[in-house]
C-alpha positions as CSV (number, residue, x, y, z in Angstrom):
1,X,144.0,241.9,43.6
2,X,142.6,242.7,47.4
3,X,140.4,241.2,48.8
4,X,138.2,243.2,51.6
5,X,137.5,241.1,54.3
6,X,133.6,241.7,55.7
7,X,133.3,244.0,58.6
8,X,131.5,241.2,60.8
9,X,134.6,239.6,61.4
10,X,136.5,242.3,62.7
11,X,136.8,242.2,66.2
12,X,135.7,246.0,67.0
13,X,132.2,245.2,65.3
14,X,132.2,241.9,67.9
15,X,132.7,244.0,70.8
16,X,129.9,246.4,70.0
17,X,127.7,243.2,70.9
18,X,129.5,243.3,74.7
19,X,127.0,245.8,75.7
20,X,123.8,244.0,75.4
21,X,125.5,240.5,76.6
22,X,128.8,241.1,77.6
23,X,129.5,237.3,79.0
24,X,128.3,236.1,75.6
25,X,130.7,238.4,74.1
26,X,133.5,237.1,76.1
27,X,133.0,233.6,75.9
28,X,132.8,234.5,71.7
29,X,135.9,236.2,71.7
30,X,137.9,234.0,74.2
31,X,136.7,230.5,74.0
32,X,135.1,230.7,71.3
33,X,132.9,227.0,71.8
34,X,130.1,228.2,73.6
35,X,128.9,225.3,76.1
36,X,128.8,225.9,79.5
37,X,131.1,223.1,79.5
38,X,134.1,224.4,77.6
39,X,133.5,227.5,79.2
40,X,134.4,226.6,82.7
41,X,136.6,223.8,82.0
42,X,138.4,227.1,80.3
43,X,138.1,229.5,83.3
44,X,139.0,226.5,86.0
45,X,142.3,225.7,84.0
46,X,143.9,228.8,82.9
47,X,142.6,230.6,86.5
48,X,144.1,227.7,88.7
49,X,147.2,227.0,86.2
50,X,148.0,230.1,84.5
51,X,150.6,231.9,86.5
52,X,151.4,229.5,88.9
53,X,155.4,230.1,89.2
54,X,158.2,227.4,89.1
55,X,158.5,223.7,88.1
56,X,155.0,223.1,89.6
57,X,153.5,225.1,87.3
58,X,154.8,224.0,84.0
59,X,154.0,220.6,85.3
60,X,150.6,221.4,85.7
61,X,150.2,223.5,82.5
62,X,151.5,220.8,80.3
63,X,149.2,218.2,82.4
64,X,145.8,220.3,82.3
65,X,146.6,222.7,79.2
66,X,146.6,220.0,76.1
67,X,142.9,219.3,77.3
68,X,141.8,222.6,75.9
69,X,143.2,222.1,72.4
70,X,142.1,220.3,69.1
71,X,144.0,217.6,69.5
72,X,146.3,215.5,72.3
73,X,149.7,216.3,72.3
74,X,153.0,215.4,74.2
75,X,155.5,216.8,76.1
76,X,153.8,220.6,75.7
77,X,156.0,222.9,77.8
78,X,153.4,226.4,78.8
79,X,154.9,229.2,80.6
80,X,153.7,231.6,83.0
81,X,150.4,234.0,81.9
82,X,150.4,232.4,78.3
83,X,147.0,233.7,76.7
84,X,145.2,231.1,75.2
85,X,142.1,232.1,73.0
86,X,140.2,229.9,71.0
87,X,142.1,227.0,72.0
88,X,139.5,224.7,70.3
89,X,140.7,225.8,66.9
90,X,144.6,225.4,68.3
91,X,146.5,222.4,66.9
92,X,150.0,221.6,69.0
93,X,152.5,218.7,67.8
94,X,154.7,217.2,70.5
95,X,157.2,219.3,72.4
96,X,155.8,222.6,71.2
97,X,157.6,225.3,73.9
98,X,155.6,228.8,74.9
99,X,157.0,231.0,77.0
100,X,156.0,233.6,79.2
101,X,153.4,236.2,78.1
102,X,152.9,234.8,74.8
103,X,149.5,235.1,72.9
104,X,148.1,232.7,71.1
105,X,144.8,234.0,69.7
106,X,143.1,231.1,66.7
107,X,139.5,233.1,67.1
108,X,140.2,232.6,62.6
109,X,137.2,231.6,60.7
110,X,138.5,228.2,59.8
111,X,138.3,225.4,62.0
112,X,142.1,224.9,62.5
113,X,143.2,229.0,63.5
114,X,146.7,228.3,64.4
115,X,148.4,224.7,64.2
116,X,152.3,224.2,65.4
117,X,154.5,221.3,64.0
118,X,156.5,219.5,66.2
119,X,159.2,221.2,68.7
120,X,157.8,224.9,67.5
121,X,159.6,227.2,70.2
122,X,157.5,231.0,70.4
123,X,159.6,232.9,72.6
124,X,158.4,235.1,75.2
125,X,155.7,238.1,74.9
126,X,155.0,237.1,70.9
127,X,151.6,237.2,69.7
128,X,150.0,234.9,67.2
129,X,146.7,236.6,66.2
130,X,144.6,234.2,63.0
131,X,142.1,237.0,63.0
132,X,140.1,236.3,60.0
133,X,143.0,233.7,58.9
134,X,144.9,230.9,59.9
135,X,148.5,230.6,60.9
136,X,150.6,227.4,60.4
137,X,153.8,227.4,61.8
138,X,156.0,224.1,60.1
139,X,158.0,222.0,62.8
140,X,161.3,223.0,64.5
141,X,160.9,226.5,63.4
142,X,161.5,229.2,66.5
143,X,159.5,232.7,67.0
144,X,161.8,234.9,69.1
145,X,161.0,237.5,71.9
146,X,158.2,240.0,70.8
147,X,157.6,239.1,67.1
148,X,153.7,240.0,66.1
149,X,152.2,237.9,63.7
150,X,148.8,238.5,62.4
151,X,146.8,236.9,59.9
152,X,143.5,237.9,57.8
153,X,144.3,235.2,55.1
154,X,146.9,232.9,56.5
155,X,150.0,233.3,57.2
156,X,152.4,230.1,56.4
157,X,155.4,229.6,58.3
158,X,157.7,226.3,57.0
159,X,160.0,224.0,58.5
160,X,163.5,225.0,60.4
161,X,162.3,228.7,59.9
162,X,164.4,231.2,62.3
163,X,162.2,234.0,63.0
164,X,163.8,236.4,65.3
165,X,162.6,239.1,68.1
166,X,160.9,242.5,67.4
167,X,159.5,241.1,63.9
168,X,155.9,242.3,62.1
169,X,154.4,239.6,60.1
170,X,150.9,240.8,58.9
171,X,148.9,239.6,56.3
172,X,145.9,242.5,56.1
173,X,146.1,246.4,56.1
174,X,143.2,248.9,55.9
175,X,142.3,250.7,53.0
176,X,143.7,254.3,52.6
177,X,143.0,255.1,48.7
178,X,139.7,255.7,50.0
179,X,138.7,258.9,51.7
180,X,134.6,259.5,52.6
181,X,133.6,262.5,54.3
182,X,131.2,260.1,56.8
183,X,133.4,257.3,57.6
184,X,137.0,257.1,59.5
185,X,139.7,254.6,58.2
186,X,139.2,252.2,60.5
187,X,135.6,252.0,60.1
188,X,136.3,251.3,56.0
189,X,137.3,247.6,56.4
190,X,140.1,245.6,56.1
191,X,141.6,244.0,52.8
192,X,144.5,241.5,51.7
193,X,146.5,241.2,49.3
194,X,146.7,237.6,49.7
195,X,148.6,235.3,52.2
196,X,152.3,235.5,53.8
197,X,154.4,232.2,52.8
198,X,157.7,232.3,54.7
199,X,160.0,228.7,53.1
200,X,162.0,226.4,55.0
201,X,165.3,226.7,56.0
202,X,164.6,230.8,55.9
203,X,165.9,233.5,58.2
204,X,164.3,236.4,59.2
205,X,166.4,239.0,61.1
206,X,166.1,241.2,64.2
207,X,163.3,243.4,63.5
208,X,161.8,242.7,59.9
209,X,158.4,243.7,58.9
210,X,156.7,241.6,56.2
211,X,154.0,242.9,54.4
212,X,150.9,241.4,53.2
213,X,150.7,239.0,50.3
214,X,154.6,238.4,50.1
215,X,156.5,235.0,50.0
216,X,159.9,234.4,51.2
217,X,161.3,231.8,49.6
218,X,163.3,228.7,51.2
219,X,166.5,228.9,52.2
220,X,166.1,232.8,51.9
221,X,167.6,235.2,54.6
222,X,165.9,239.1,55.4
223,X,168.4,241.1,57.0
224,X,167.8,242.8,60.3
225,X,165.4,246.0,60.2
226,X,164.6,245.2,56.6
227,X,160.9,246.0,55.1
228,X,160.0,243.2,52.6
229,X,157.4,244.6,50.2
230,X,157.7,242.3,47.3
231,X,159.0,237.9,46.8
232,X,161.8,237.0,48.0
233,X,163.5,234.3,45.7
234,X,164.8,231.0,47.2
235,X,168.4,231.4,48.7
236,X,168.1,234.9,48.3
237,X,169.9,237.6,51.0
238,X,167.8,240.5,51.3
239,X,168.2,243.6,53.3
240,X,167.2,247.4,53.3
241,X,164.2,249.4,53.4
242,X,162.9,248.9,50.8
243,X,164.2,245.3,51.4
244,X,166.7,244.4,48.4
245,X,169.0,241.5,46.6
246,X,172.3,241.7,48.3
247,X,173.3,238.4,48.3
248,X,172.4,234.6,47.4
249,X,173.1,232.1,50.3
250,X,175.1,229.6,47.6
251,X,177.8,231.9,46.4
252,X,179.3,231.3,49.9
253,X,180.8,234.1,52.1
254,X,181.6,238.1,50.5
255,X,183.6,240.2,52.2
Protein backbone atom coordinates (compact mmCIF):
# COMPACT_ATOMS: atom_id res chain seq x y z
CA UNK A 1 0.00 0.00 0.00
CA UNK A 2 1.37 3.83 -0.46
CA UNK A 3 2.36 5.62 1.80
CA UNK A 4 1.93 9.67 1.41
CA UNK A 5 4.73 11.28 2.61
CA UNK A 6 3.69 14.78 4.67
CA UNK A 7 3.91 17.87 2.62
CA UNK A 8 6.48 19.56 5.29
CA UNK A 9 9.15 17.66 3.97
CA UNK A 10 8.92 18.46 0.52
CA UNK A 11 11.42 20.74 -0.45
CA UNK A 12 8.99 23.40 -2.39
CA UNK A 13 7.01 23.87 1.07
CA UNK A 14 10.80 24.60 2.64
CA UNK A 15 11.56 27.19 0.17
CA UNK A 16 8.35 29.13 0.79
CA UNK A 17 10.06 29.87 4.25
CA UNK A 18 13.21 31.61 1.97
CA UNK A 19 11.22 34.70 1.83
CA UNK A 20 10.93 35.68 5.42
CA UNK A 21 14.63 34.33 6.20
CA UNK A 22 16.16 33.38 3.28
CA UNK A 23 19.92 32.59 4.96
CA UNK A 24 18.05 30.38 7.43
CA UNK A 25 16.48 28.73 4.61
CA UNK A 26 19.75 28.17 2.97
CA UNK A 27 21.74 27.00 5.65
CA UNK A 28 18.37 24.37 6.23
CA UNK A 29 18.45 23.17 2.88
CA UNK A 30 22.34 23.05 2.38
CA UNK A 31 23.99 22.38 5.58
CA UNK A 32 21.51 21.32 7.22
CA UNK A 33 23.38 21.71 11.15
CA UNK A 34 22.57 25.04 11.86
CA UNK A 35 25.58 26.53 14.11
CA UNK A 36 27.36 29.22 12.94
CA UNK A 37 30.14 26.98 13.21
CA UNK A 38 29.23 24.26 10.70
CA UNK A 39 28.02 26.93 8.58
CA UNK A 40 31.17 28.59 7.73
CA UNK A 41 33.46 25.83 8.26
CA UNK A 42 30.95 24.76 5.12
CA UNK A 43 31.19 27.96 3.05
CA UNK A 44 35.23 28.35 3.78
CA UNK A 45 35.76 24.64 2.48
CA UNK A 46 33.71 24.02 -0.48
CA UNK A 47 34.29 28.08 -1.60
CA UNK A 48 38.24 27.77 -1.30
CA UNK A 49 38.33 23.84 -2.36
CA UNK A 50 35.51 23.24 -4.65
CA UNK A 51 36.71 23.92 -8.08
CA UNK A 52 40.07 24.32 -7.68
CA UNK A 53 41.50 22.41 -10.93
CA UNK A 54 44.33 19.72 -11.15
CA UNK A 55 46.21 17.53 -8.63
CA UNK A 56 46.21 20.41 -6.08
CA UNK A 57 42.80 20.36 -5.82
CA UNK A 58 41.95 16.76 -5.29
CA UNK A 59 44.70 16.92 -2.72
CA UNK A 60 43.06 19.51 -0.90
CA UNK A 61 39.45 18.18 -1.32
CA UNK A 62 40.37 14.88 0.12
CA UNK A 63 42.48 16.79 2.97
CA UNK A 64 39.70 19.40 3.99
CA UNK A 65 36.44 17.58 2.57
CA UNK A 66 36.14 14.33 5.06
CA UNK A 67 35.99 17.11 7.88
CA UNK A 68 32.44 17.91 6.83
CA UNK A 69 31.07 14.31 6.96
CA UNK A 70 29.74 11.96 9.71
CA UNK A 71 32.52 10.17 10.05
CA UNK A 72 36.61 10.14 9.20
CA UNK A 73 37.41 8.37 6.23
CA UNK A 74 40.50 7.57 4.06
CA UNK A 75 41.80 8.03 0.92
CA UNK A 76 38.45 10.05 -0.34
CA UNK A 77 39.17 11.14 -3.88
CA UNK A 78 36.48 14.62 -4.63
CA UNK A 79 36.36 16.16 -7.99
CA UNK A 80 35.93 19.41 -9.31
CA UNK A 81 32.30 21.33 -8.28
CA UNK A 82 31.03 18.16 -6.39
CA UNK A 83 27.77 19.51 -4.49
CA UNK A 84 27.77 18.46 -1.06
CA UNK A 85 24.45 19.01 0.90
CA UNK A 86 23.88 17.90 4.21
CA UNK A 87 27.21 16.44 4.58
CA UNK A 88 26.50 15.92 8.34
CA UNK A 89 24.11 13.18 7.57
CA UNK A 90 26.85 11.69 4.74
CA UNK A 91 28.69 8.54 5.69
CA UNK A 92 31.89 7.77 3.29
CA UNK A 93 34.09 4.34 3.70
CA UNK A 94 37.65 4.53 2.50
CA UNK A 95 38.49 5.25 -1.08
CA UNK A 96 35.02 6.40 -2.02
CA UNK A 97 35.75 8.29 -5.69
CA UNK A 98 33.33 11.35 -6.87
CA UNK A 99 33.72 12.86 -9.84
CA UNK A 100 33.07 16.03 -11.30
CA UNK A 101 29.64 17.67 -10.98
CA UNK A 102 28.20 15.10 -8.96
CA UNK A 103 25.47 15.77 -6.27
CA UNK A 104 25.28 14.41 -3.31
CA UNK A 105 22.23 15.72 -1.47
CA UNK A 106 21.50 13.47 2.36
CA UNK A 107 19.01 16.57 3.55
CA UNK A 108 16.70 12.73 4.37
CA UNK A 109 14.98 12.77 7.68
CA UNK A 110 17.14 10.14 9.19
CA UNK A 111 20.29 10.85 10.67
CA UNK A 112 22.47 8.83 8.19
CA UNK A 113 20.93 10.35 4.46
CA UNK A 114 23.29 8.73 2.24
CA UNK A 115 26.20 6.27 3.46
CA UNK A 116 28.86 4.78 0.77
CA UNK A 117 30.79 1.38 1.44
CA UNK A 118 34.17 1.12 0.73
CA UNK A 119 35.73 2.04 -2.96
CA UNK A 120 31.99 3.30 -4.07
CA UNK A 121 32.88 5.06 -7.48
CA UNK A 122 29.70 7.83 -8.63
CA UNK A 123 30.75 8.80 -11.89
CA UNK A 124 30.47 12.30 -13.11
CA UNK A 125 27.22 14.72 -13.14
CA UNK A 126 25.08 11.84 -11.05
CA UNK A 127 22.86 12.92 -8.43
CA UNK A 128 22.11 11.23 -5.21
CA UNK A 129 19.00 12.99 -3.72
CA UNK A 130 17.67 11.04 0.08
CA UNK A 131 14.88 13.55 0.05
CA UNK A 132 12.62 12.18 2.60
CA UNK A 133 14.79 8.81 2.54
CA UNK A 134 17.98 7.41 2.83
CA UNK A 135 20.28 5.88 0.25
CA UNK A 136 22.84 3.22 1.05
CA UNK A 137 25.06 2.34 -1.61
CA UNK A 138 27.02 -1.34 -0.55
CA UNK A 139 30.91 -1.29 -1.17
CA UNK A 140 32.74 -1.63 -4.59
CA UNK A 141 29.54 -0.87 -6.39
CA UNK A 142 30.01 1.99 -9.31
CA UNK A 143 27.23 4.70 -10.36
CA UNK A 144 28.07 5.78 -13.92
CA UNK A 145 27.88 9.23 -15.76
CA UNK A 146 24.41 10.95 -15.21
CA UNK A 147 22.35 8.19 -13.29
CA UNK A 148 19.58 10.13 -10.88
CA UNK A 149 18.79 8.44 -7.86
CA UNK A 150 16.15 9.70 -5.57
CA UNK A 151 14.85 8.50 -2.51
CA UNK A 152 11.52 9.18 -0.36
CA UNK A 153 11.81 5.83 1.55
CA UNK A 154 15.27 4.46 0.85
CA UNK A 155 16.76 3.33 -1.73
CA UNK A 156 19.26 0.20 -1.11
CA UNK A 157 22.04 -0.38 -3.37
CA UNK A 158 24.32 -3.76 -2.44
CA UNK A 159 27.68 -4.84 -2.99
CA UNK A 160 29.63 -5.09 -6.51
CA UNK A 161 26.39 -3.45 -8.05
CA UNK A 162 27.15 -2.06 -11.77
CA UNK A 163 24.88 0.69 -12.19
CA UNK A 164 25.44 2.34 -15.52
CA UNK A 165 25.04 6.07 -17.04
CA UNK A 166 21.68 7.81 -17.94
CA UNK A 167 19.76 5.56 -15.23
CA UNK A 168 16.43 6.72 -13.09
CA UNK A 169 16.20 5.14 -9.76
CA UNK A 170 13.34 6.75 -7.80
CA UNK A 171 11.56 5.63 -4.94
CA UNK A 172 8.33 8.21 -4.72
CA UNK A 173 5.90 9.53 -7.48
CA UNK A 174 2.99 11.98 -7.01
CA UNK A 175 -0.40 10.98 -6.88
CA UNK A 176 -2.43 11.20 -10.19
CA UNK A 177 -5.78 9.07 -9.29
CA UNK A 178 -6.62 12.14 -7.68
CA UNK A 179 -8.05 15.12 -9.48
CA UNK A 180 -9.52 18.30 -7.22
CA UNK A 181 -10.81 21.25 -8.85
CA UNK A 182 -8.54 23.63 -6.20
CA UNK A 183 -5.36 21.91 -6.08
CA UNK A 184 -2.57 21.13 -8.97
CA UNK A 185 -0.66 17.67 -8.88
CA UNK A 186 2.20 18.84 -7.50
CA UNK A 187 0.60 20.55 -4.65
CA UNK A 188 -1.30 16.97 -3.73
CA UNK A 189 1.83 15.29 -2.08
CA UNK A 190 4.01 12.73 -2.63
CA UNK A 191 3.59 8.85 -1.88
CA UNK A 192 5.62 5.43 -2.01
CA UNK A 193 5.16 2.45 -2.65
CA UNK A 194 7.78 1.36 -0.50
CA UNK A 195 11.67 1.24 -0.92
CA UNK A 196 14.09 0.33 -4.04
CA UNK A 197 16.38 -2.84 -3.12
CA UNK A 198 18.85 -3.34 -5.86
CA UNK A 199 21.14 -7.06 -4.76
CA UNK A 200 24.68 -7.77 -5.11
CA UNK A 201 26.41 -8.80 -7.92
CA UNK A 202 23.39 -6.98 -10.16
CA UNK A 203 23.64 -5.09 -13.33
CA UNK A 204 21.77 -2.41 -14.37
CA UNK A 205 22.08 -1.32 -18.00
CA UNK A 206 22.54 1.97 -20.01
CA UNK A 207 19.54 3.89 -19.34
CA UNK A 208 17.02 1.83 -17.00
CA UNK A 209 14.42 3.46 -15.06
CA UNK A 210 13.36 1.73 -11.75
CA UNK A 211 10.26 2.43 -10.34
CA UNK A 212 9.27 2.80 -6.82
CA UNK A 213 8.89 -0.12 -4.40
CA UNK A 214 10.71 -2.69 -6.74
CA UNK A 215 13.62 -5.09 -5.81
CA UNK A 216 16.13 -6.39 -8.10
CA UNK A 217 17.37 -9.37 -6.94
CA UNK A 218 21.17 -10.41 -6.66
CA UNK A 219 23.04 -11.46 -9.30
CA UNK A 220 20.17 -10.04 -11.55
CA UNK A 221 20.86 -8.14 -14.86
CA UNK A 222 18.19 -5.14 -16.46
CA UNK A 223 18.89 -4.73 -19.86
CA UNK A 224 19.60 -1.32 -21.36
CA UNK A 225 16.48 1.15 -21.79
CA UNK A 226 14.42 -1.25 -19.85
CA UNK A 227 11.45 0.07 -17.44
CA UNK A 228 11.33 -2.29 -14.37
CA UNK A 229 7.84 -1.98 -12.88
CA UNK A 230 7.61 -5.07 -10.82
CA UNK A 231 10.61 -7.83 -8.70
CA UNK A 232 13.17 -8.87 -10.34
CA UNK A 233 14.10 -12.51 -9.24
CA UNK A 234 17.74 -13.32 -8.33
CA UNK A 235 19.96 -14.22 -11.50
CA UNK A 236 17.27 -13.10 -13.57
CA UNK A 237 17.92 -11.15 -17.22
CA UNK A 238 15.40 -8.70 -17.75
CA UNK A 239 14.84 -6.33 -20.53
CA UNK A 240 11.92 -4.44 -22.44
CA UNK A 241 9.47 -1.95 -21.64
CA UNK A 242 7.63 -3.20 -19.81
CA UNK A 243 10.83 -4.83 -18.42
CA UNK A 244 10.50 -8.82 -18.87
CA UNK A 245 12.22 -12.50 -18.10
CA UNK A 246 14.52 -13.06 -20.97
CA UNK A 247 17.04 -14.93 -19.54
CA UNK A 248 18.59 -16.35 -16.16
CA UNK A 249 22.35 -15.59 -15.69
CA UNK A 250 23.06 -19.61 -14.74
CA UNK A 251 21.88 -21.17 -17.94
CA UNK A 252 25.08 -19.78 -19.47
CA UNK A 253 25.29 -17.95 -22.87
CA UNK A 254 22.00 -18.20 -25.73
CA UNK A 255 22.49 -17.37 -28.90
Amino acid sequence: MAAVISKNKVIREKLKQARSNPLKTYIELTVGDTSRAAFFKYEIITSLFGSTPGGLGLLLRKLFYPGLFKNRCRGVVIGRNVTIRHPGKIVFGDNVAIDDNAVIDAKGHSEVGISLGNEVIINRYCMLKAKTGPINVGKRTSIGSGTIITSYNGVEIGESVIIAGGCSISAGGYNIYDLPSNESLMDQGVYTKGPITIGDDSWIGSGAIILDGITVGKHAVVGAGAVVTKDVADSEIVAGIPARVINRRNKGLQD
